[in-house]
Structures are given as C-alpha cells and as structure tokens.
C-alpha positions in Angstrom: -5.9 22.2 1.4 -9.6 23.1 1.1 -11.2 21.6 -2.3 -14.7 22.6 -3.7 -17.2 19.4 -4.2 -16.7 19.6 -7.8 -12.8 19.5 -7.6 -13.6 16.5 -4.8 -15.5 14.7 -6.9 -13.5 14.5 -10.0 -10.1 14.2 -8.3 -12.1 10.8 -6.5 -13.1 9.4 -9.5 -9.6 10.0 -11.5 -8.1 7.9 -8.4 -10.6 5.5 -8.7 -9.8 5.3 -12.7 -6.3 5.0 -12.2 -6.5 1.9 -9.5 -9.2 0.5 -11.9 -7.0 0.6 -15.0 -3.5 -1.0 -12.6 -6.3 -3.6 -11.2 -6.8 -4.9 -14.8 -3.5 -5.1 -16.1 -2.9 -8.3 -17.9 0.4 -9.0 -15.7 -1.7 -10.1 -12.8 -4.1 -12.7 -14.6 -1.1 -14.0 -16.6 2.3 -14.1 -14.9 0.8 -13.5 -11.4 -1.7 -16.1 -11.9 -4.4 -13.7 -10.5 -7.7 -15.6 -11.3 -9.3 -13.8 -14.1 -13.1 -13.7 -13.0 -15.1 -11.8 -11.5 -13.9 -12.4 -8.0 -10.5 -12.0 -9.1 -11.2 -8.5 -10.6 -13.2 -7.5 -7.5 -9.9 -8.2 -5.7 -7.3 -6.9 -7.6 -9.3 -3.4 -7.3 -9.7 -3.9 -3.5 -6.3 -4.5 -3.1 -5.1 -1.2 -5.5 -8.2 0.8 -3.5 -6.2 -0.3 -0.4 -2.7 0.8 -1.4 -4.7 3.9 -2.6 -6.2 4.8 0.5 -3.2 3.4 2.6 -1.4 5.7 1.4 -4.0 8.9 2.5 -4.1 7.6 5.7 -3.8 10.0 8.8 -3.4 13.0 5.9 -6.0 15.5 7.7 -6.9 16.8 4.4 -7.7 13.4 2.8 -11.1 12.7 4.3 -13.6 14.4 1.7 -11.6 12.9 -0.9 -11.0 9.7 0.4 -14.7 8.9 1.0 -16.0 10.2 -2.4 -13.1 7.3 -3.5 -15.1 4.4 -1.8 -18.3 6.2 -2.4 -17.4 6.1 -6.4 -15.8 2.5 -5.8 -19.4 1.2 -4.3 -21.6 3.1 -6.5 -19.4 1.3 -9.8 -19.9 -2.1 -8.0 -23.7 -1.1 -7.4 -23.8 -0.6 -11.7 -21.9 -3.4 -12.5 -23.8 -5.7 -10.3 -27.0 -4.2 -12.2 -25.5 -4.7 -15.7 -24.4 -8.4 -14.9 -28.6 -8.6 -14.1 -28.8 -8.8 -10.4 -32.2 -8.0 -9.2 -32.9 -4.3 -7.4 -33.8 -6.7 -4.4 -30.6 -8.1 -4.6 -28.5 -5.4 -5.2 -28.2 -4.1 -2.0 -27.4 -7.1 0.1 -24.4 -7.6 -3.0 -23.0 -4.3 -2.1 -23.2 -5.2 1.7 -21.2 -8.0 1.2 -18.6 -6.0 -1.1 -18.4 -3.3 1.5 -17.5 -6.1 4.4 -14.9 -8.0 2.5 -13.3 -4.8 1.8 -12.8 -3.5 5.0 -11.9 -7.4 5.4 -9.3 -7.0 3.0 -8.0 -3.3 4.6 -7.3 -5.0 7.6 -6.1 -7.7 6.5 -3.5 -5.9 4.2 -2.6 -3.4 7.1 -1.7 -6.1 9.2 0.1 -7.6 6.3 2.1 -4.0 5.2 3.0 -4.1 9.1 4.0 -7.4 9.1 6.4 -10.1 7.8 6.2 -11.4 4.3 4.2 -14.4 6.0 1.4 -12.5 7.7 1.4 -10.5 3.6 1.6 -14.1 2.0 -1.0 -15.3 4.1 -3.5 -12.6 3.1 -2.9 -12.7 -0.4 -3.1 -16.3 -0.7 -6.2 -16.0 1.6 -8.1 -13.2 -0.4 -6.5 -12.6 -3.5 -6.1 -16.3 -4.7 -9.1 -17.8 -2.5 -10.8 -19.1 -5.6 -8.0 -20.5 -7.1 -4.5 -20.5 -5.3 -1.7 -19.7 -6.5 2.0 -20.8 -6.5 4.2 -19.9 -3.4 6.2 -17.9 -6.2 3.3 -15.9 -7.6 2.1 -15.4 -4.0 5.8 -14.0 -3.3 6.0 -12.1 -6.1 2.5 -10.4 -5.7 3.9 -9.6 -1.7 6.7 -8.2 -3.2 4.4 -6.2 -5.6 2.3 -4.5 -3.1 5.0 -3.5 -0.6 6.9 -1.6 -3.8 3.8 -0.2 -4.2 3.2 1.4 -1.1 6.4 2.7 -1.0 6.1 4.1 -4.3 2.5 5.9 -3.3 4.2 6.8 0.3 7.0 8.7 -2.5 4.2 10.4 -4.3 2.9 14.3 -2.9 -0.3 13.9 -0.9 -1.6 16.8 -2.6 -0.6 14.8 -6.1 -2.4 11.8 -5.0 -5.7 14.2 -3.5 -6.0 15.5 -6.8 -6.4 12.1 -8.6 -2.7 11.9 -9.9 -2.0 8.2 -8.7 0.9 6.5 -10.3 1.3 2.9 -10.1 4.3 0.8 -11.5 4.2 -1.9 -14.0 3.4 -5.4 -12.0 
C-alpha cells in the first residue's frame, strides 16, 4: 500500500514511540535485571527496534517505512548524545558506533529467533547484559520474552504495524 511522506513519516515515529515506551518499562531494569544505564537503555531499544523491524521483514511495502524507523531511531540517538554534552566532533563517530552495534545486535538476534534457546541466551547475555550479567533465570526469562514477542508482532496486520500501531505485551 502506497503511503504519502507525511503519512511515512509519522506512522515511523509512532513505531518508534511505541518500542521507546516497551524499552523503558520498569519490568526489565527490576525483575529482568536489565542494567539501568545508559547502555542498558540503548539495548533494550535495539532489541524492541529489532522485534519491530523483524517483524517487517520481506513485507514489500515496508521499506519506506522501515527506513524512516531507523532513520528517526539514529536521529533521537544523534539528540540525545547532544543533550548528554557530546561534542559536534564527537557526535558522529557516537552514531557510527550505535549504527554498528545495531546491525550487530540484528544479526545476532536473527540468528538467535532462528535458533535454540542457547544461540538466544547467548546473545542476550552477550549484548543485553554485557555490562553487567545477569542470572541464567533472567537471561531465560528475557529469551522467553522476546520469542513471545515476535510471535505476538508476526500476529499483528502488517498494514497495522506500517501505520505505527505496534503492540507489545507486558514483560
């Protein structure tokens, strides 16, 4: 379904509001032991971007919309980096580093959604907890999480999702 750049552009940034608001649900710093810095918060949103776009993959008519997503995504890392007071010179190697470690993380977590709960575990432990690891149980428990999740977006109308409209479950 053909969308106009205004209609692209908002239903991107809804998505992107939606995966920013499940990314910093208290659940994940509390019970899922999710480190609550800013590394921690960079993940969680990678990992809901992920499920996100997972989820659009192979749709022909995702692509516009899909992009303005990680465009949005990068151009709110770009600001945030800018209000925490990284220098203009700085900035742009930051966002260089973001933009690897995502497609890091995509990989990673298609390989994982593809794989056994070990290959998952592995990645979460890996990128999720890599500044401070986390219990075998909350590690489980956030595998668990992110397959429902998929399968929950994979439930949800494309054309739902393409407009913004992405529901996530409570962790």
């Amino acid at each position: 379904m053909p969308f106009r750049r205004n209609q692209i552009r908002d239903a991107a940034e809804l998505a992107y509001r939606h995966v920013v608001e499940q990314a910093r649900r208290p659940e994940f710093f509390t019970r899922l032991g999710v480190p609550d810095t800013l590394d921690g918060r960079f993940e969680l949103i990678c990992l809901h971007a992920f499920l996100y776009l997972h989820r659009l993959k192979g749709d022909a008519t995702a692509a516009a919309v899909t992009q303005r997503f990680y465009d949005t995504m990068f151009a709110d890392f770009d600001r945030s980096l800018r209000e925490l007071g990284t220098g203009d010179l700085s900035v742009g190697r930051q966002i260089k580093r973001m933009a690897e470690a995502f497609s890091g993380r995509i990989r990673a977590y298609e390989d994982g959604i593809g794989g056994d709960d070990a290959v998952l575990a592995a990645a979460l432990a890996r990128n999720l907890y890599g500044t401070a690891p986390a219990g075998a149980e909350q590690v489980a428990d956030m595998a668990r999480y992110l397959r429902r999740e998929a399968a929950g977006l994979a439930a949800q109308p494309a054309v739902s999702l393409l407009a913004g409209a992405v529901a996530f479950a409570a962790p």
